[in-house]
C-alpha positions as CSV (number, residue, x, y, z in Angstrom):
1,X,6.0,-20.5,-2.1
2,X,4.0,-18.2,0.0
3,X,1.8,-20.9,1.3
4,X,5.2,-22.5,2.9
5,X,6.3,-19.4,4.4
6,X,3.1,-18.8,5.9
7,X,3.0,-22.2,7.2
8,X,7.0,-22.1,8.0
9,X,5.8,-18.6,10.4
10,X,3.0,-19.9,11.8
11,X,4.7,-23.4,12.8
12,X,7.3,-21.6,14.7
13,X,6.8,-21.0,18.6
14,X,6.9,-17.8,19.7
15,X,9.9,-18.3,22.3
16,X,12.1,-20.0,19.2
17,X,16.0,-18.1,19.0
18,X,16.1,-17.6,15.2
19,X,19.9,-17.6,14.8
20,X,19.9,-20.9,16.9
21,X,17.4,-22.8,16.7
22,X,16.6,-25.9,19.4
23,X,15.3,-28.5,17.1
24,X,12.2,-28.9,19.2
25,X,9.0,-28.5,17.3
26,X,8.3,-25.4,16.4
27,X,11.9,-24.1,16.5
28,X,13.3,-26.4,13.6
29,X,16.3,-25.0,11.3
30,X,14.3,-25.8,8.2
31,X,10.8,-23.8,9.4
32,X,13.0,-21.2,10.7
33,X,15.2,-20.5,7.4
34,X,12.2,-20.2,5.1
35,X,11.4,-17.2,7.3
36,X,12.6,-13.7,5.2
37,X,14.6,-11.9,7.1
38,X,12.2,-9.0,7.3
39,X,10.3,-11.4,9.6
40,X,12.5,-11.6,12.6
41,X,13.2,-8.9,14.7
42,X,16.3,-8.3,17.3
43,X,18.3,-5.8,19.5
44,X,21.1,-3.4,17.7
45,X,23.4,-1.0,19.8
46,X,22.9,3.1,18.8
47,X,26.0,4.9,18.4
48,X,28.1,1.5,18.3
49,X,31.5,2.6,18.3
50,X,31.2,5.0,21.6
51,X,33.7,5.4,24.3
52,X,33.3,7.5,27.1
53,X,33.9,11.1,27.1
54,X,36.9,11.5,29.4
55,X,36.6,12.7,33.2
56,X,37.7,16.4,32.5
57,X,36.3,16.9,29.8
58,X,33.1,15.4,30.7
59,X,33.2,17.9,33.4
60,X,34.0,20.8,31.1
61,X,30.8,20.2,29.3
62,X,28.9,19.6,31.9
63,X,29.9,23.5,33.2
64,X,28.4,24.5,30.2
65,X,24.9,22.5,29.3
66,X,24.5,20.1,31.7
67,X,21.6,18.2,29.9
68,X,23.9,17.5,26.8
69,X,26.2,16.4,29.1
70,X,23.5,13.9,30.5
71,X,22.9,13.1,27.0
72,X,26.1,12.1,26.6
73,X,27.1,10.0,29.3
74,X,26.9,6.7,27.4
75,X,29.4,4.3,25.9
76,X,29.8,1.0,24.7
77,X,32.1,-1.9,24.2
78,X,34.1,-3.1,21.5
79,X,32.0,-4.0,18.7
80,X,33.1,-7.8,18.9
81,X,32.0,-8.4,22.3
82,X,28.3,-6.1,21.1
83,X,27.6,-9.2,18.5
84,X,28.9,-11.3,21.3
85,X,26.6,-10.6,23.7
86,X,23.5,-10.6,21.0
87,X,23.5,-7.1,19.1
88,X,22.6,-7.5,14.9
89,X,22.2,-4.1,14.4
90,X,25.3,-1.3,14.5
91,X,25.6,2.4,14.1
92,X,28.3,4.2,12.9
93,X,28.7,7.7,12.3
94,X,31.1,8.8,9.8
95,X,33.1,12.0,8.9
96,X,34.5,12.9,5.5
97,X,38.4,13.0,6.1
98,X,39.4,12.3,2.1
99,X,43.0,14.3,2.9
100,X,43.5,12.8,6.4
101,X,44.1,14.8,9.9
102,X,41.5,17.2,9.8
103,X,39.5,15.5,13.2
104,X,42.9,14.4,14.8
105,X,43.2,17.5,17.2
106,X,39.9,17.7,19.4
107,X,39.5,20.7,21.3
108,X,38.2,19.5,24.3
109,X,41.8,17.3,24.5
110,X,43.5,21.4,24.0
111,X,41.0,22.5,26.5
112,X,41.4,19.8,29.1
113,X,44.2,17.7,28.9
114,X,42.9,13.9,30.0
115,X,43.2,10.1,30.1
116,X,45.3,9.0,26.9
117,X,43.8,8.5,23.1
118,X,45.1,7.1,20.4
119,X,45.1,10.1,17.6
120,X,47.3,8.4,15.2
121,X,44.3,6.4,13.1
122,X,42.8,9.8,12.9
123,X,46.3,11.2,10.7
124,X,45.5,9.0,7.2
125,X,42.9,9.7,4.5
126,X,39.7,7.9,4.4
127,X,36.3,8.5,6.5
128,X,36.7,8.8,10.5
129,X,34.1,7.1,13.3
130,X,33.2,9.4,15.6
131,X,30.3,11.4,17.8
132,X,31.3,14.7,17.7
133,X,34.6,15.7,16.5
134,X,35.7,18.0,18.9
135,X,34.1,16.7,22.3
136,X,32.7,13.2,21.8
137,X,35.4,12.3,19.4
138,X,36.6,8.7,21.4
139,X,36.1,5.7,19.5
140,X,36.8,1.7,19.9
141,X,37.5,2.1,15.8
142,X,38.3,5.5,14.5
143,X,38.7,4.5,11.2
144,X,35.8,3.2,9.3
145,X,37.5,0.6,7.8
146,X,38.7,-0.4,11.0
147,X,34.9,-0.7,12.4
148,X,34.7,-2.9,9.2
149,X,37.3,-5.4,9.6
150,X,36.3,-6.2,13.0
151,X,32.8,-6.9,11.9
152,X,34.1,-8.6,8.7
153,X,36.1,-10.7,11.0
154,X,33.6,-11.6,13.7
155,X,30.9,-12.4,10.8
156,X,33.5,-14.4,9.0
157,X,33.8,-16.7,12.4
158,X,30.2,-16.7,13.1
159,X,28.4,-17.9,9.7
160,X,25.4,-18.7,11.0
161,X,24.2,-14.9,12.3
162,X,21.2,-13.4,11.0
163,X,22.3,-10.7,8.9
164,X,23.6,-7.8,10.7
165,X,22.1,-4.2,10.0
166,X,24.6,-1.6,9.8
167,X,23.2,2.0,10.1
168,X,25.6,5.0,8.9
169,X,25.3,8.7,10.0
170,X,27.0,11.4,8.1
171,X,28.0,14.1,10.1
172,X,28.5,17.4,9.0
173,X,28.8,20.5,10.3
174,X,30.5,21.3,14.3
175,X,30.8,23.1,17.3
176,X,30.2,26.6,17.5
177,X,33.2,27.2,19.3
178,X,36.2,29.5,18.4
179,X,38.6,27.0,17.5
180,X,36.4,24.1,16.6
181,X,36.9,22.0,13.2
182,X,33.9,21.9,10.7
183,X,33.0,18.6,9.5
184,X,33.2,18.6,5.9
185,X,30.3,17.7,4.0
186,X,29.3,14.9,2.0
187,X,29.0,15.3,-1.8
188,X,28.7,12.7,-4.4
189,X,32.5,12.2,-3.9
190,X,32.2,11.2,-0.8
191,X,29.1,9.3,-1.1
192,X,30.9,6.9,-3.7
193,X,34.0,6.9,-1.1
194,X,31.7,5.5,1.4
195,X,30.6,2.6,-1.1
196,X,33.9,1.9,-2.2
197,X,35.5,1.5,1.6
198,X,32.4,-0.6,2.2
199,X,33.2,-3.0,-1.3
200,X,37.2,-3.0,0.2
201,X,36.2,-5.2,3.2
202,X,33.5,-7.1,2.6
203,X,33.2,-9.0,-0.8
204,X,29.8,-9.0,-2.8
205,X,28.5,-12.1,-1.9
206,X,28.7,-11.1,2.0
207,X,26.1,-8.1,1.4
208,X,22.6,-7.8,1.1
209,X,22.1,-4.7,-1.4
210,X,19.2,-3.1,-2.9
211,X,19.7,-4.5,-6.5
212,X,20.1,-8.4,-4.5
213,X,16.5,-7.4,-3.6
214,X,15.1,-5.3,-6.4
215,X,16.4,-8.1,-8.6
216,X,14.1,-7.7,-12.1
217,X,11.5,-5.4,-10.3
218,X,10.8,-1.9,-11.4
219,X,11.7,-0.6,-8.0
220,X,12.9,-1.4,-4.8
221,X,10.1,-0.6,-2.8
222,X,7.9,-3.2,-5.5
223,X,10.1,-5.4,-4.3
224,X,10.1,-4.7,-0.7
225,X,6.0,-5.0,-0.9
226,X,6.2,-8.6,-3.1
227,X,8.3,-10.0,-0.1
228,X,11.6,-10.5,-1.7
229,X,13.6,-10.1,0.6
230,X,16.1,-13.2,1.0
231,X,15.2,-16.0,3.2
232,X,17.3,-16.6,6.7
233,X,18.7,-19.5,4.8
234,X,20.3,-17.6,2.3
235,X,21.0,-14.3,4.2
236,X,22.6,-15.9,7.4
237,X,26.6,-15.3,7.7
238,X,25.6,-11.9,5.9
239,X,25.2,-7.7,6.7
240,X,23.2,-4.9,5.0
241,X,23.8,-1.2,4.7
242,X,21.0,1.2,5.8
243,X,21.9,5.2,4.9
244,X,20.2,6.5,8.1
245,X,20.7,10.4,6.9
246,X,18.1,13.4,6.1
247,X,16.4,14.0,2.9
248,X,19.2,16.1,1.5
249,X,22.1,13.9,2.4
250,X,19.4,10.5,0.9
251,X,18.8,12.8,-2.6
252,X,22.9,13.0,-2.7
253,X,23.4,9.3,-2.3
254,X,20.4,8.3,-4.9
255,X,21.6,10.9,-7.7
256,X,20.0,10.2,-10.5
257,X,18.8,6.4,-9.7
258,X,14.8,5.6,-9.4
259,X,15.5,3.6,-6.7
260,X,19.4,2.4,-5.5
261,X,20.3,1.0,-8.1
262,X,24.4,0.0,-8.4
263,X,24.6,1.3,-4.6
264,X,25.8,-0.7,-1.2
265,X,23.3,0.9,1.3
266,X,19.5,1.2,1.5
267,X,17.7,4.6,2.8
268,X,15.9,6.1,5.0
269,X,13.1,7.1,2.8
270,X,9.2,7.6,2.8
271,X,7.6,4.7,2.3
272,X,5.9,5.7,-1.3
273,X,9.3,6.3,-2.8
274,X,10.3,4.0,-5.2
275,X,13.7,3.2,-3.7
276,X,11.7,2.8,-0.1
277,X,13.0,-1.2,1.6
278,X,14.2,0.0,4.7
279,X,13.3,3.1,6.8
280,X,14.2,4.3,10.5
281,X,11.6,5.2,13.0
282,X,12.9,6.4,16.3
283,X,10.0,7.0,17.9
284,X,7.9,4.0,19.0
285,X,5.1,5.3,21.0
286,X,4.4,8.3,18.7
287,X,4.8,6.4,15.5
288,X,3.3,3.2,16.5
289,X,0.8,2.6,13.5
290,X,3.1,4.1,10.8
291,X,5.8,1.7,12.0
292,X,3.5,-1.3,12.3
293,X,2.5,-0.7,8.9
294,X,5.5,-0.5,7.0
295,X,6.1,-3.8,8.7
296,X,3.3,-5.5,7.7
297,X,4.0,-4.0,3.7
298,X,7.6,-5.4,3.8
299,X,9.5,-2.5,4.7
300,X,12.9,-3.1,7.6
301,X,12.1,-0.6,10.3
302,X,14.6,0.5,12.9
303,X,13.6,1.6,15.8
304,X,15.0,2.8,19.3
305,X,14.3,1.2,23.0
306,X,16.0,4.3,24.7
307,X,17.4,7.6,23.8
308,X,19.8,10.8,25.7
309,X,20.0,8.5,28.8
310,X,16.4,9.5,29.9
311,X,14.9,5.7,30.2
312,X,18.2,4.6,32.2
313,X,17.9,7.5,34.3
314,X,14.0,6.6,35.2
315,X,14.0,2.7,34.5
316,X,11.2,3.3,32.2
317,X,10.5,0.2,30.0
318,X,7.6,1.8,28.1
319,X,9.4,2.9,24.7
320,X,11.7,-0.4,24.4
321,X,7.7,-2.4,24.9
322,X,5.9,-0.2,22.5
323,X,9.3,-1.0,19.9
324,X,9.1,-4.4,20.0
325,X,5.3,-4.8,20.1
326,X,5.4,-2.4,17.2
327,X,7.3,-4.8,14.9
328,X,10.4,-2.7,13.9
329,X,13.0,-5.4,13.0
330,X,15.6,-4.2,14.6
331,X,15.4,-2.2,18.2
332,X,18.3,0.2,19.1
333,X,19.5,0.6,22.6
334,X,22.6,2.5,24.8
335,X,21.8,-0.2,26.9
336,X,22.3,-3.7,26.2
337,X,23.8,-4.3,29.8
338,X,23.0,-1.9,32.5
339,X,25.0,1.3,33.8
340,X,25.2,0.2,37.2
341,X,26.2,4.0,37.9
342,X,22.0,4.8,36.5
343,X,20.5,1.7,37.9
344,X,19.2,-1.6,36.5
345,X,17.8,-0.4,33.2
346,X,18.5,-2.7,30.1
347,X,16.9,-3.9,26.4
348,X,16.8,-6.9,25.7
349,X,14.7,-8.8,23.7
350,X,10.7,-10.7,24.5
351,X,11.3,-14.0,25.8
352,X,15.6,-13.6,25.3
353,X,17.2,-15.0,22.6
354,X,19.1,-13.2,19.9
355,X,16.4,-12.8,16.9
356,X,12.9,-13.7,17.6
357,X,9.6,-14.1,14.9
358,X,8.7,-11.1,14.2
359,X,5.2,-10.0,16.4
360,X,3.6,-8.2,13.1
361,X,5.1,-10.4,10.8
């Protein structure tokens, strides 16, 4: 089996789009989908679910911290047209709301009175998508479930994507601002809430999970090393949860487990720990080797092309190269089409496509 896959990679030209495949030598469906799909690599979109901050209130923060605002001044599409146009990777960020209403009455909409939103989905129980609750709080899906439907339902009509990655925040915490709601944080309730609205849109045999991979094997990150991941073949039509959270929130979510074992999501974890398969590296340049070498291991490695609006602003192309030549599987960006109000800055993927062999792999 690991003679065909190495022959299966090696077959494959470098320019072949894994999710479609030409036919042509060395782009075949059958080379191609005995690939695992920790041997491709493709563009995802950061903070997926972002609309703009509204005029005023753009302005208001820019009165006060000017570089945030900078930061800030990003947004994307629906996420239907983001998988249109080529994105497999997704990033939510999510907000513990078990009693409902807590985020539906933003400051900055008290403060500065703007362009209509929607606060209605924000009302009912159940986790909320958004940036930050009281200033950066417009969403294309406010409700997490929402976010999931319209994934569910774009997947459902696409079955032959390369399985999606789709990276969740837990945000805690809030402004430091007389009249600013805290975020509440995430205990092991919430942790299994975020499972369980996960398992109510898509049905097990759409996910990749960490026992799918760990399978028989004393850990995940055994696993992981052995290469068994699932091959294209078997993975396409399909999406994977990564827990993209700090130490504390990870050691919540785990509980007890030696690796993941009955949960939905991988983690970002170091890459000794036995539940290590997945594990998010945002800064390319800096972390160059560590990332190329949890590639080469067997580890999924998310990285980003661009970050705070800083590569737009300069049209600098060096972190999105040193990303992809890197080998993280799956490359983050603000900016899968340009802002033409910045310039012509983009990321797209070496040689187009929408999931290429994998450089390291």
């Amino acid at each position: 089996m690991i003679i065909t896959i190495l022959a299966a990679a090696a077959a494959i030209a470098s320019g072949c789009d894994l999710e479609a495949p030409s036919g042509e030598p060395g782009c075949t469906r059958a080379a191609v989908d005995a690939l695992k799909i920790n041997d491709l690599q493709a563009v995802g979109t950061h903070n997926s679910y972002k609309q703009a901050i509204a005029p005023k209130q753009m302005a208001l923060l820019r009165a006060v911290d000017p570089k945030q605002a900078d930061g800030l001044d990003y947004a994307h599409p629906p996420l239907t047209a983001q998988l249109d146009a080529g994105a497999r990777q997704l990033e939510l960020d999510l907000l513990n709301d078990p009693d409902g209403g807590r985020y539906a009455a933003p400051l900055a909409m008290k403060m500065a009175p703007d362009l209509p939103y929607d606060l209605e989905p924000l009302k009912g129980p159940g986790m909320k998508v958004m940036h930050v609750q009281d200033i950066d709080y417009r969403s294309n899906c406010p409700r997490f479930t929402d976010c999931l439907k319209e994934i569910a339902a774009w997947s459902q009509a696409h079955r032959d994507h390369v399985p999606i990655l789709i990276l969740l925040n837990l945000k805690e915490g809030g402004l430091e601002v007389p009249g600013a709601v805290e975020a509440l944080a995430f205990d092991a309730k919430a942790m299994d809430a975020v499972d369980a609205e996960i398992r109510s849109v898509f049905a097990a045999g759409d996910l990749i999970t960490p026992d799918s991979v760990q399978g028989r094997r004393a850990s995940l990150r055994a696993a992981a090393l052995a290469g068994a991941w699932p091959t294209l073949k078997a993975a396409r039509g399909k999406v994977m949860f990564a827990l993209d959270a700090p130490p504390e929130q990870v050691a919540i979510y785990r509980g007890q487990r030696r690796a993941l074992e009955g949960r939905v999501m991988f983690v970002n974890i170091d890459e000794a720990s036995p539940a290590a398969g997945y594990i998010t590296l945002n800064e390319p340049q800096e972390q160059a080797a560590r990332i190329r070498a949890a590639v080469q291991a067997g580890l999924i490695v998310r990285s980003r092309a661009d970050a705070d609006t800083v590569e737009a602003r300069t049209g600098d192309l060096s972190r999105q190269q040193a990303a992809f030549a890197a080998g993280a599987q799956y490359v983050s960006t603000d900016y899968m089409t340009p802002d033409p109000r910045l310039g012509a800055y983009r990321a797209e993927l070496p040689g187009g496509g929408t999931a290429r062999r994998n450089p390291v792999r």
